[in-house]
C-alpha positions, -999 to 999 in steps of 0.1 A, spaced: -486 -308 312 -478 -343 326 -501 -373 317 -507 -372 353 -520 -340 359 -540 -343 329 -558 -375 347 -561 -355 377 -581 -328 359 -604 -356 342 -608 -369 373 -619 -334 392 -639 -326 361 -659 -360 362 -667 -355 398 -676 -317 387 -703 -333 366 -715 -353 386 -724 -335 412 -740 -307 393 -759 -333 378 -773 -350 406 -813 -351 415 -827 -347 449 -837 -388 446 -802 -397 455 -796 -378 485 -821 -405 505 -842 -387 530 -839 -352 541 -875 -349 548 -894 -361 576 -920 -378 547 -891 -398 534 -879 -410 569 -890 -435 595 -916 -420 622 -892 -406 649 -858 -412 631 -840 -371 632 -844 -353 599 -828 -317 598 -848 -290 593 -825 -285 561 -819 -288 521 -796 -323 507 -774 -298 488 -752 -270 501 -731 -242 493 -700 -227 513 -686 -195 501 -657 -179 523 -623 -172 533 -589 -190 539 -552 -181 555 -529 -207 536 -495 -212 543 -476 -231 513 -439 -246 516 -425 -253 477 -401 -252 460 -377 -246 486 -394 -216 499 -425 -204 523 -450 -185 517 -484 -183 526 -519 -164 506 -553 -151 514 -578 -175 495 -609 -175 487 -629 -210 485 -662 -223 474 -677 -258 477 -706 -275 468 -715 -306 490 -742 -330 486 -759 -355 513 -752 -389 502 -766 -413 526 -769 -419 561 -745 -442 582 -762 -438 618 -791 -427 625 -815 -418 655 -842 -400 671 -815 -371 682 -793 -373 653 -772 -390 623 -743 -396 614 -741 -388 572 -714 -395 544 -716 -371 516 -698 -355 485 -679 -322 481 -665 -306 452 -640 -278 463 -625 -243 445 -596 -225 468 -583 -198 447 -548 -181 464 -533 -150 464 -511 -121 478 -487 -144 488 -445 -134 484 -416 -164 483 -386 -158 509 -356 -148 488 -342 -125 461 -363 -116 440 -395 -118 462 -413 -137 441 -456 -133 437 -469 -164 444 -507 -174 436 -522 -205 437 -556 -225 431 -567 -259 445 -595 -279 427 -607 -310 445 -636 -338 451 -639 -363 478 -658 -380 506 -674 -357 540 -687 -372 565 -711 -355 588 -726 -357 622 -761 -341 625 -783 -332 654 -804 -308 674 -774 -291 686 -765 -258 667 -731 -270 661 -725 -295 633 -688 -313 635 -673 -325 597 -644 -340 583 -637 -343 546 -607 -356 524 -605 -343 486 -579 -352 458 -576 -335 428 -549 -302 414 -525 -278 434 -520 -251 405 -492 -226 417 -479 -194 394 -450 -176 400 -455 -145 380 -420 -124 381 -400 -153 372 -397 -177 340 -378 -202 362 -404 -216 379 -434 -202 360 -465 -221 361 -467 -252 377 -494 -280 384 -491 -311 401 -516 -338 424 -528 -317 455 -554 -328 489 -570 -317 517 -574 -334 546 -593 -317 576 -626 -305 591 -645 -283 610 -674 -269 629 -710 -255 611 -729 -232 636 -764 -229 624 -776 -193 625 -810 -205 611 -822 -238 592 -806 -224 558 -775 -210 571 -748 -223 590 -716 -202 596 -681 -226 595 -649 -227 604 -622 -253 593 -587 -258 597 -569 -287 571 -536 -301 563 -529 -293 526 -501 -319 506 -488 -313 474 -468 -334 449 -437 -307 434 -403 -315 424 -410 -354 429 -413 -353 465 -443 -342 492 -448 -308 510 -467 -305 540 -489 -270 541 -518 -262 563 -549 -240 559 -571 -225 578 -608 -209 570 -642 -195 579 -672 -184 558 -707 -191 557 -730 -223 543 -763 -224 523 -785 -252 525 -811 -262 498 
């Protein structure tokens, strides 16, 4: 393992930790006590949960391929940027898991390809009375890939992001279904690849 990656993994882990150790106290208001008299407060929890489903498409070492996933994420309101009596505009934290699989490389063998992206980073957020909730988000952290038919390319980890958003329709003031679509680069080979995802689940607010 490469000094890098190991200060990649630090780095997701310290953001891990901090997250899970956060108190309400830092999330600044998100309740109408805790706000201005007529400044929007959503009738919604600081901290949420996304559990769901991805279609990734992955083109590495020389091949394409793309997996089912399965992602979680754990966000956290920060602060707010803008606010008003209709809406705000927020900036929070997310901490990411998008585990891969299913996926075959082009060629001879047909190779079975899984992979598994862990990642923090910035969202920003706009709120309002309006059932649909508009997000975009950037996260760094690792792109783990293994390759398990072949002892050529093995396992292999390297400096992975996501760059994207997507839309939350609340379905009641706890849950919000999503959908996302983001552009996923990875660092193989000492060069970039350019990959894409796209996703839908649901969201739990506390």
């Amino acid at each position: 393992m490469s000094v890098r990656t190991r200060f990649v993994i630090l780095g997701v882990a310290i953001s891990f930790l901090l997250l899970s150790s956060a108190v309400s106290s830092w999330a600044g208001p998100c309740k109408e006590d805790s706000e201005a008299p007529g400044i929007f407060v959503p009738d919604r929890g600081c901290f949420s949960l996304g559990i769901g489903y991805q279609y990734q498409h992955f083109n590495v070492f020389g091949s394409e391929f793309h997996n089912n996933g399965y992602s979680m994420d754990f966000g956290m309101h920060l602060v707010d940027l803008v606010t008003g009596g209709d809406g705000r505009l927020t900036l929070g934290a997310e901490a990411a898991v998008n585990a891969g699989f299913g996926g075959h490389m082009n060629g001879n063998p047909s190779l079975d390809a899984k992979s598994l992206f862990l990642g923090a980073g910035p969202r920003i957020a706009l709120e309002s009375t309006s059932r649909f909730q508009p997000w975009i988000h950037g996260l760094v952290g690792l792109e783990h890939f293994r390759f398990t038919q072949s002892s050529t390319i093995g396992s292999n980890s390297g400096l992975g992001y996501m760059v994207g958003g997507g839309v939350d329709f609340k379905i009641t003031p706890g849950i919000s279904w999503r959908v996302q679509g983001d552009y996923v680069g990875t660092n193989f080979q000492s060069s970039l690849q350019s990959n894409y995802s796209t996703g839908t689940g649901i969201v739990l607010y506390f």
